[in-house]
C-alpha positions in Angstrom: 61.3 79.7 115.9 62.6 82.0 118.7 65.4 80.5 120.9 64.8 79.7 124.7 66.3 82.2 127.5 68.4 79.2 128.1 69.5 78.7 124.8 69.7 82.7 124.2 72.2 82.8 127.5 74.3 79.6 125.7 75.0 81.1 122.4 76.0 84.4 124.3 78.3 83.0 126.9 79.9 81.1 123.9 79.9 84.0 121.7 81.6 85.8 124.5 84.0 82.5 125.2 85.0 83.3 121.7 86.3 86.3 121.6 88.1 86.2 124.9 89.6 82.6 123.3 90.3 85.0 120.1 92.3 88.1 121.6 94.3 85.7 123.5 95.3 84.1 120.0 95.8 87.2 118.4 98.3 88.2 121.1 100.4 84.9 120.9 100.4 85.6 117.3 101.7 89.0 117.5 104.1 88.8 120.1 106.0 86.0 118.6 104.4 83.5 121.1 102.8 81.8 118.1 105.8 81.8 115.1 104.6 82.6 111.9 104.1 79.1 109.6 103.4 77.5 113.2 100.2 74.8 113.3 97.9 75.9 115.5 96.5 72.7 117.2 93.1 73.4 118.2 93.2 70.6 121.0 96.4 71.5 122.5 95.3 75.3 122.5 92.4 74.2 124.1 94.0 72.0 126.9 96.3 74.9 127.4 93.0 78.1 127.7 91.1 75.4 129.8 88.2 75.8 126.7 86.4 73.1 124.7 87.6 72.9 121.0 84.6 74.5 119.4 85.4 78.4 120.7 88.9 78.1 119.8 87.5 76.5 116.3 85.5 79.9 115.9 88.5 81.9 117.0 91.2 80.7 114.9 88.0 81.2 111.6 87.6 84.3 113.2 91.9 85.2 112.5 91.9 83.1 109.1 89.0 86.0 108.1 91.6 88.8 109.9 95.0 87.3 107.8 96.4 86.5 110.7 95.6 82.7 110.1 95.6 80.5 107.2 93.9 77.0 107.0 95.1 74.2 104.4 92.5 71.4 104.1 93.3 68.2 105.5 96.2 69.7 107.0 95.1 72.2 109.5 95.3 76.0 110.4 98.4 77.7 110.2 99.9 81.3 111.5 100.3 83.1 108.5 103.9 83.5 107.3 103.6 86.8 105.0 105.8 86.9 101.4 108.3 90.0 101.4 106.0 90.8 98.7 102.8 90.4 100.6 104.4 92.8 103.2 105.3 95.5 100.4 101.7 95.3 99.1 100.4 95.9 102.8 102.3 99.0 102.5 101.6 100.6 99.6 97.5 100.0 100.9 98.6 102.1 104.7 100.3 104.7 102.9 96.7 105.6 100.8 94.7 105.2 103.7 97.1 107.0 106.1 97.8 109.4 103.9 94.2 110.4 103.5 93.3 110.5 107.0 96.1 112.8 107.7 94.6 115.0 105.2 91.0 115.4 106.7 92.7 115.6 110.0 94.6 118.6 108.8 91.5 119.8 107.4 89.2 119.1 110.2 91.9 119.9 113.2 90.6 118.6 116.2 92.4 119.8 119.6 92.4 116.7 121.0 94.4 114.6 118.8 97.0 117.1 118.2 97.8 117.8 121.5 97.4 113.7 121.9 99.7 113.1 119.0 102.4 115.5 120.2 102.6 113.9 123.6 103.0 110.8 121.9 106.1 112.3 119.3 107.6 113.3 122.3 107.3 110.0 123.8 108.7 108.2 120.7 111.7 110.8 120.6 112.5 109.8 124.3 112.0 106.3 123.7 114.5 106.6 120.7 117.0 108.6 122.6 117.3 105.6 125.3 117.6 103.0 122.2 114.1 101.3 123.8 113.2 99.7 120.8 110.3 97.7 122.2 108.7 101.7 124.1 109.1 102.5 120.7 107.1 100.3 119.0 104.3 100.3 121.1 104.2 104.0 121.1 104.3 103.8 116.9 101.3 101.8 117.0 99.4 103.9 119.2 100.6 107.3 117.5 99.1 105.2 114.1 96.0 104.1 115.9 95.2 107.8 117.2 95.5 109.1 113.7 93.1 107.0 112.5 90.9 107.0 115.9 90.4 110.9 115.7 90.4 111.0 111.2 88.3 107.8 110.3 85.1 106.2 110.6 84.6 102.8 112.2 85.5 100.5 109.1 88.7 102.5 108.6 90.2 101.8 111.5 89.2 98.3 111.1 90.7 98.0 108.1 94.1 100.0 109.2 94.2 97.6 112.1 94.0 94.4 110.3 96.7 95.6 108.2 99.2 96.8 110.8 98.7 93.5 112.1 99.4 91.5 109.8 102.7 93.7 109.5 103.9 93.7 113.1 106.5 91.2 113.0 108.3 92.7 110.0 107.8 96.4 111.0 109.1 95.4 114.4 112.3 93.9 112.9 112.4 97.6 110.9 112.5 99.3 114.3 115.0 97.9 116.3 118.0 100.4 115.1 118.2 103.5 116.8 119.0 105.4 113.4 115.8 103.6 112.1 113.8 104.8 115.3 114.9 108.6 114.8 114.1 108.6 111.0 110.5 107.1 111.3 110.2 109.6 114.2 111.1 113.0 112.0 108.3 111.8 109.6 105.6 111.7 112.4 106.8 115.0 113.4 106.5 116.3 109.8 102.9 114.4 110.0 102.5 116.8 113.1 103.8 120.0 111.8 101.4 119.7 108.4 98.2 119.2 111.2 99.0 122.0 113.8 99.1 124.1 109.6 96.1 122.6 108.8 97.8 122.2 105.0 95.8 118.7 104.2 98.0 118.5 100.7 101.2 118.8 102.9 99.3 116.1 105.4 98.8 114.1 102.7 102.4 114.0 101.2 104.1 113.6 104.9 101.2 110.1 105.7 102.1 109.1 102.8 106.1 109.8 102.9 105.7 108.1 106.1 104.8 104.8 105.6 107.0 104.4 101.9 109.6 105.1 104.6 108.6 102.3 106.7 108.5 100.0 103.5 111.9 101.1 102.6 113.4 100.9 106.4 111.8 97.1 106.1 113.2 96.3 102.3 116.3 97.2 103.8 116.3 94.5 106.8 114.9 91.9 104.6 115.9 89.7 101.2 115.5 90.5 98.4 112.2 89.3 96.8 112.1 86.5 94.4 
């Protein structure tokens, strides 16, 4: 049976209600509004978006499918609190990925994102230079998002996202030295340098170099597993 224009129009403006409900979770999430192991209280979040409880119901399935959630029956939803191990699993999965997009980037070369990627080197060197830890970061994620944006299909960066995100809060903490900053930015200029030579093995080796970095700056501002 077909839905009604009425019923057509409900379904989308609650569809829509979603989503809007769902990017404003994700961004308490990820910017420390929501603390990781924190209950999310699907009245309370409701009362505070001025919602009903079923969009913020779909929105917090919607992160729990994401990783960014985790729901424990008969208890409730939950922001997910990631294992130190979980986090060095996550990293070993971006360096593959990154790694191979770097390498059909070098191969392909496209003018745009190098001269995109070098402004944004530049921007992360400045950033450093001035100790701005939090320029930095957001400048990281976008030099990691135009790699993938000019080097990957659709899925890929779906997949690269949902995996940075569920990192942000540790690779954050990685960030904040200025000696941490400087080293992570030297690997994305050697990411740059192997592009502009269009040497996809080197490409390869410095995506890859890149992110085990990351892992080690972060095993090195966290316990030891176990």
């Amino acid at each position: 049976m077909t839905a009604e224009p009425a019923d057509r129009l409900q379904l989308l403006r609650t569809a829509s209600l979603t989503s809007v409900v769902r990017e404003e979770l994700e961004r308490m999430i990820l910017d420390g509004r929501a603390a990781a192991g924190s209950r999310l209280n699907e009245q309370a979040l409701a009362a505070r978006l001025g919602v009903s409880r079923g969009p913020v119901r779909e929105a917090i399935r919607g992160l729990e499918h994401q990783g960014l959630v985790i729901t424990v029956v008969n208890q409730g939803s939950y922001v997910r609190k990631l294992s130190a191990e979980e986090a060095l699993e996550l990293y070993d999965l971006r360096a593959l990925l990154t790694g191979e997009v770097c390498a059909t980037l070098a191969t392909t070369r496209p003018a745009a994102a190098e001269a995109r990627l070098a402004a944004l080197v530049a921007a992360m060197e400045a950033a450093a230079a001035q100790d701005d830890a939090p320029g930095y970061y957001a400048l990281n994620i976008e030099f990691h998002a135009a790699l993938f944006e000019h080097g990957a299909g659709a899925r890929a960066q779906r997949i690269h996202a949902d995996l940075g995100k569920e990192l942000t809060l540790f690779r954050r903490r990685a960030l904040v030295q200025p000696e941490k900053m400087r080293e992570s930015n030297a690997e994305h200029a050697a990411i740059l340098a192997a592009l502009r030579a269009g040497d996809a093995a080197a490409a390869r080796l410095a995506g890859e170099a890149h992110i085990r970095g990351g892992k080690r700056r972060f095993g090195a501002t966290s316990a030891p597993p176990g």
